[in-house]
C-alpha positions in Angstrom: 0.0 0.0 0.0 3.2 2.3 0.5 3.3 2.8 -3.2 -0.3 3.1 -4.1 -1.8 6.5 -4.8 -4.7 7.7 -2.7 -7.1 10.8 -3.4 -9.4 11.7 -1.3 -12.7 13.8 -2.3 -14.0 15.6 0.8 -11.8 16.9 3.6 -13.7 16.3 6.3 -13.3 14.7 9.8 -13.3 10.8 8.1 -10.7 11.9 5.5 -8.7 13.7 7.7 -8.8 10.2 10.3 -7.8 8.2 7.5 -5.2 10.4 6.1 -3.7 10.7 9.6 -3.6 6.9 10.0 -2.7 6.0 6.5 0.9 8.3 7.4 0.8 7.1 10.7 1.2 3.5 9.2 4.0 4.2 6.7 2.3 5.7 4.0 4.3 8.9 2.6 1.9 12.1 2.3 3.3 12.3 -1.1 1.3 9.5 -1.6 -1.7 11.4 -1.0 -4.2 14.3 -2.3 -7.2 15.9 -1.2 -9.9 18.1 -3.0 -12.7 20.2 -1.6 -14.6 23.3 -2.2 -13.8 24.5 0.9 -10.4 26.6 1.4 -10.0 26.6 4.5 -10.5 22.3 5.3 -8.1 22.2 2.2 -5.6 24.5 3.8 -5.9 22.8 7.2 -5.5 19.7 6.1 -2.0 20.7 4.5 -0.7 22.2 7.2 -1.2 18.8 9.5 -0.2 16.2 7.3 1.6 18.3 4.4 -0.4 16.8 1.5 -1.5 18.2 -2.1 -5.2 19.2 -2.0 -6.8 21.1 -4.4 -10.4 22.8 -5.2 -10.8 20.5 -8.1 -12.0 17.1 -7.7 -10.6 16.2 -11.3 -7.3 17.6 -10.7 -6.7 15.1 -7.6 -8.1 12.0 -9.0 -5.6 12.5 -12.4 -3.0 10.0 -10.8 -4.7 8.2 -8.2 -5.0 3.9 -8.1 -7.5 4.8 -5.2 -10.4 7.3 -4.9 -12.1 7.8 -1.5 -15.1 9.5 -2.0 -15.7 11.2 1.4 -18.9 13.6 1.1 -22.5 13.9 2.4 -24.9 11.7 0.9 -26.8 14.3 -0.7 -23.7 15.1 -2.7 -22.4 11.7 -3.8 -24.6 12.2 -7.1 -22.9 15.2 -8.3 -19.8 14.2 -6.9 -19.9 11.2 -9.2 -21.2 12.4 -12.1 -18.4 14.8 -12.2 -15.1 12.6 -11.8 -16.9 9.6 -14.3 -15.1 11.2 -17.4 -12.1 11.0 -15.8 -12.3 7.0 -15.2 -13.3 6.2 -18.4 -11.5 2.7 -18.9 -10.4 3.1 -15.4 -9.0 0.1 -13.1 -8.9 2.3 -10.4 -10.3 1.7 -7.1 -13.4 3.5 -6.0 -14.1 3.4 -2.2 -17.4 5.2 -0.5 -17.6 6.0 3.0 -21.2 7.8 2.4 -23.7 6.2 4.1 -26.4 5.1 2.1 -25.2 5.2 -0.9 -25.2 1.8 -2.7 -23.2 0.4 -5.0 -25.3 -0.2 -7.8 -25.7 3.8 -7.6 -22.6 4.6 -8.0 -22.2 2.7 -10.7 -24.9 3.7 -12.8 -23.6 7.0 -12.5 -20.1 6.5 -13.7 -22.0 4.6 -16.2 -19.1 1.8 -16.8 -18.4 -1.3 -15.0 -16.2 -0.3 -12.0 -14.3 -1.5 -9.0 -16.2 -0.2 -6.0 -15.8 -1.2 -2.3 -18.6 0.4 0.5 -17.4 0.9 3.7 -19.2 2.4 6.7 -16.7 3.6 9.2 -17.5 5.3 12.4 -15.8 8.5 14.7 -13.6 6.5 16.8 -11.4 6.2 13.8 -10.7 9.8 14.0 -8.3 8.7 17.4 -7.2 5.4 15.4 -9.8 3.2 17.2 -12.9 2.6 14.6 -15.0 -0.1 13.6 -15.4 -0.4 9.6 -17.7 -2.8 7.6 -16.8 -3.4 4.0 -18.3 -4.8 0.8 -16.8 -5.1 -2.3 -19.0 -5.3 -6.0 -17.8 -8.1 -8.5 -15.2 -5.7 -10.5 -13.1 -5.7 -7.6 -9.7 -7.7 -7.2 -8.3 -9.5 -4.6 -5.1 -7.0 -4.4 -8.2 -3.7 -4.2 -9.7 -5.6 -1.5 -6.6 -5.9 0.3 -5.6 -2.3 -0.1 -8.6 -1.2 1.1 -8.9 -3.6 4.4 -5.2 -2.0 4.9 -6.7 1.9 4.7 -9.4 0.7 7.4 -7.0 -0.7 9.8 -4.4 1.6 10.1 -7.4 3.9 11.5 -9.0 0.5 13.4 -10.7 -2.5 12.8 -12.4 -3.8 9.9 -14.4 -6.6 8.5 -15.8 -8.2 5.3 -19.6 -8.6 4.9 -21.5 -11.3 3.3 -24.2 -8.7 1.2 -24.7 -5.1 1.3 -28.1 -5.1 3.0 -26.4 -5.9 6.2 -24.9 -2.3 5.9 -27.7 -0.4 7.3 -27.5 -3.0 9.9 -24.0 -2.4 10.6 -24.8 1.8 10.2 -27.5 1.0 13.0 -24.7 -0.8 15.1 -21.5 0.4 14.4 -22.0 3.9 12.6 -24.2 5.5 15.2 -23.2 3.0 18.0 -21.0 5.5 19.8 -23.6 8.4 20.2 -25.3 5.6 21.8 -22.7 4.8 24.4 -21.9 8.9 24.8 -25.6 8.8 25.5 -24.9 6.4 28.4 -22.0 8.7 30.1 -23.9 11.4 29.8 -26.8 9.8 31.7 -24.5 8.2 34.4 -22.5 11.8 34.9 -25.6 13.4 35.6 -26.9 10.4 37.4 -23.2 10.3 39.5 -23.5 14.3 40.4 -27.4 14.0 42.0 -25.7 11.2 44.2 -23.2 13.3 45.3 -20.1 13.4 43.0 -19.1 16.5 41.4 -18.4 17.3 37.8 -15.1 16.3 37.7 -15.4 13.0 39.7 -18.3 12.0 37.9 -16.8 12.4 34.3 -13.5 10.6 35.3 -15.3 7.6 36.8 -18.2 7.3 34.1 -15.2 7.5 31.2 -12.9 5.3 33.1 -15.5 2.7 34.1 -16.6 2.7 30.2 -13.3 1.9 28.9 -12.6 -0.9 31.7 -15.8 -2.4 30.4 -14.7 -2.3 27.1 -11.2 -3.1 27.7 -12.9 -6.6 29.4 -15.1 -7.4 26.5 -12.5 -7.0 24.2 -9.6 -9.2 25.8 -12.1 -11.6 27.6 -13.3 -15.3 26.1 -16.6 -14.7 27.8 -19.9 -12.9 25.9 -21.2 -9.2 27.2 -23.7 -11.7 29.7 -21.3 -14.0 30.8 -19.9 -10.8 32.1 -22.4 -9.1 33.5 -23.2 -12.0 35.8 -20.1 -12.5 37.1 -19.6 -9.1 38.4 -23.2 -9.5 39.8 -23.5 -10.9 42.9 -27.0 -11.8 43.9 -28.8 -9.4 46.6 -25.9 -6.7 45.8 -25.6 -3.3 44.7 -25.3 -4.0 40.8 -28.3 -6.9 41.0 -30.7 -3.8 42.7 -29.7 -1.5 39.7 -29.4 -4.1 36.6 -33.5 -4.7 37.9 -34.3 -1.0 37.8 -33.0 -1.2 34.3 -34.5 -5.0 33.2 -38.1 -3.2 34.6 -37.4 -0.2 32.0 -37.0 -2.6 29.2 -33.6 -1.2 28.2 -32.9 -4.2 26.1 -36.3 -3.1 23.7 -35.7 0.7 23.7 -31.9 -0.1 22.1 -33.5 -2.6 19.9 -36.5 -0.3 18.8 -33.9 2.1 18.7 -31.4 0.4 16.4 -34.4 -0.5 14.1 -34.7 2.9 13.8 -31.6 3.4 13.0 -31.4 0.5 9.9 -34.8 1.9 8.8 -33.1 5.7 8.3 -30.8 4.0 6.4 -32.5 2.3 3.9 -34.6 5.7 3.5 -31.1 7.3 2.7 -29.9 5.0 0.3 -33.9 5.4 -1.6 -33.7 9.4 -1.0 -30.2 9.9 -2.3 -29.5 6.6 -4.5 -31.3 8.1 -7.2 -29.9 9.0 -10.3 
């Protein structure tokens, strides 16, 4: 991947995390161009990481073996349609971080078979600790899929799926998953402070307690429940609370919730998939 060139269309947080981990991992900022209308994310993102950027989407792409395509959904379209002369008889790799968007899409707006890999990433990667989902179309080699799996884990980790529809199940998961958890501090912090606590104390133990728990699912051979029982002991402080929360029906407000989620989704990809 040290020799392959990148371009990146967009400049915003995403790029910038992947940009930072892709030099982080040995990749030379030479290597690497951003465009974007924008003069300012252009300019800030040469001053941290020193590479080309450039107002013109066109002008970036001209020697790149990889294309990110890191805008808004609602842009994608135009994005596309203006870069597809460009990759006329093209056997360069197109990657989409736009959630939504599918794959067929893109396509028919390049209107030419082409190698296209989805990925939905999430915010952690911007401090080198995201979650990515990938899924590559048919026109897509081996040696693309690898390069791409390589971008996605020098900001994180990353995994293969079996079809696209499970990507607005992994958006519902993974994508929004950490405004859920943020959403969870934030009630604890407040919860911590009415017991007592003050601001400070409450925010150290709510973030530190988060990342022990995390830190325990991740190097543990035992599943989240396995764990939750064993540091519940019956008649105890965490058994008194865990019922509070099993007689709120936690479990079905995250599942109506993440339903929610994989529904918006969908909506997206019919909204802004359209040609």
């Amino acid at each position: 991947m040290e020799n392959t060139n990148i371009a990146f269309i967009g400049c915003g947080n995403m790029a910038r995390s992947l940009i930072g981990g892709l030099i982080a991992n040995g990749v030379k900022p030479d290597k690497l161009s951003a465009s974007d209308p924008d003069q300012a994310q252009r300019q800030a993102l040469f001053e941290q990481f020193g590479i080309d950027t450039n107002a013109d989407n066109n002008v970036v792409i001209k020697s790149a073996d990889v294309i990110v395509l890191a805008v808004k959904p609602q842009l994608m379209h135009d994005v596309v349609c203006e870069i597809a002369k460009s990759l006329i008889d093209s056997s360069r790799l197109i990657i989409s971080i736009a959630a939504g968007i599918k794959l067929d899409s893109i396509n028919q707006w390049l209107e030419q078979p082409a190698a296209i890999i989805r990925v939905m990433p999430n915010t952690p990667a911007l401090i080198q600790a995201g979650a990515a989902a990938l899924y590559a179309n048919e026109h897509t080699s081996e040696t693309q899929k690898n390069i791409a799996e390589a971008m996605m884990r020098s900001v994180g980790t990353a995994i293969w799926l079996d079809s696209e529809d499970q990507m607005d199940s992994v958006t519902a998961l993974s994508g929004s998953g950490p405004a859920y958890f943020f959403y969870v501090m934030e009630a604890m912090e407040k919860a911590a402070e009415g017991l007592g606590l003050n601001q400070e104390q409450a925010r150290l133990l709510t973030i530190e307690t988060a990342v022990g728990a995390a830190k325990m699912a991740l190097l543990s051979s035992s599943d989240p429940e396995t764990l939750r029982q064993q540091v519940t002991s019956p008649g105890g402080t965490t058994e008194q609370a865990l019922n509070i929360l099993m007689q709120g029906k936690l479990d079905e407000l995250i599942e109506k919730a993440m339903a929610a989620a994989k529904q918006r989704s969908v909506e997206l990809s019919e909204e802004f998939g359209k040609s």
